[in-house]
N, C-alpha and C positions, 0 to 999 in steps of 0.2 A: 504494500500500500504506500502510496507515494504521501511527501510532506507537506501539509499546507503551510505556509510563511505566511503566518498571520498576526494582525498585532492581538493580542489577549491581554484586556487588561484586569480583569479579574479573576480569582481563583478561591476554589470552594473547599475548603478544607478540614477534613476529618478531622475532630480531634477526641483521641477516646483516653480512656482511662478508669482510675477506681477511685472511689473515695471512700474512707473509714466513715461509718455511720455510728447514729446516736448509742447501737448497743454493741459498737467495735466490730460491726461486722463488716467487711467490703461491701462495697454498692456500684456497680458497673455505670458508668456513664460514656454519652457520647455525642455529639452535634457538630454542626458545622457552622466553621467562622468565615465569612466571607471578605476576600481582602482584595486589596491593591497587587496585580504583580508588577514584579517588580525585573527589569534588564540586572544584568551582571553586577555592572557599574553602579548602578542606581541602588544595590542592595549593598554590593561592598560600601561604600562611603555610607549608607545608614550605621553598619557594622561598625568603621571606624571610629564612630560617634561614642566615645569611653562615657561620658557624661549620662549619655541615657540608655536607661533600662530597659530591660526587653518588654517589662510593661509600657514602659513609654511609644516604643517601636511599637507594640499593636497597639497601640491607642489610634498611633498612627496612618494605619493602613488599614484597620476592621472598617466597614463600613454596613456589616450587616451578619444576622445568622438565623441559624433555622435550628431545633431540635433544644435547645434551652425553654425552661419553664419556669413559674412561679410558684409558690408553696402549697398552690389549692391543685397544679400540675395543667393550669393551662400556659398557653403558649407565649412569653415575655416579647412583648416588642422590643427592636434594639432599639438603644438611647443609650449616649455616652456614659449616663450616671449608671446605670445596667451592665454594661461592660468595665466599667472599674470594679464594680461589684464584683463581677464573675474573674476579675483577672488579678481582684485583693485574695482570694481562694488560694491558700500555700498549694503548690505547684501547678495552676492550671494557666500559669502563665508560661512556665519554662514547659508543659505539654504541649499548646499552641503554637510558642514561637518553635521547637523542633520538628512539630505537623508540618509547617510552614515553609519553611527550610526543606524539606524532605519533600511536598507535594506541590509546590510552585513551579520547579523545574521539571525538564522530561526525566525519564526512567527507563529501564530494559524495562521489556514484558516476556514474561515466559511464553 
């Protein structure tokens, strides 16, 4: 199958994991955050950037997601106060930005 050379500028990305629940038991989670891609260039020099956090980097580039919920389990609209929420979460930020890294660019396919 041949390549299409096309610009892409968004990208949808899985972000899964566990989190320790109320009675210490794991809890499977998983949604998609939807970002900014990003050229080569344009991502190293974010990298570069020692000052800010990988929180800060998705702050930067989220602009939507799907599969995240509220406490009654309906569906959160995104809003930035929404996404600091979910990215103050100990580790769902270093989950993301490695989703991100990993699913932005191409990949083999078996």
């Amino acid at each position: 199958m041949a390549f299409k050379l096309v610009e892409r500028n968004s990208v949808a990305v899985q972000v899964k994991g566990e989190i320790t629940g109320d009675k210490g038991a794991g809890e499977p989670f998983n949604f998609t955050l939807h970002c900014k891609r990003m050229g080569v260039e344009a991502l190293q020099e974010q990298l570069k950037d020692e000052s800010r956090s990988v929180r800060d980097f998705l702050v930067g580039i989220a602009h939507g997601w799907a599969g995240v919920n509220d406490a009654d389990g309906a569906a959160l609209p995104f809003a930035p106060d929404a996404l600091g929420a979910l990215l103050d979460i100990p580790g769902i930020a270093g989950l993301a930005f490695s989703a991100y890294l990993e699913q932005q660019g191409a990949r083999a396919k078996n």
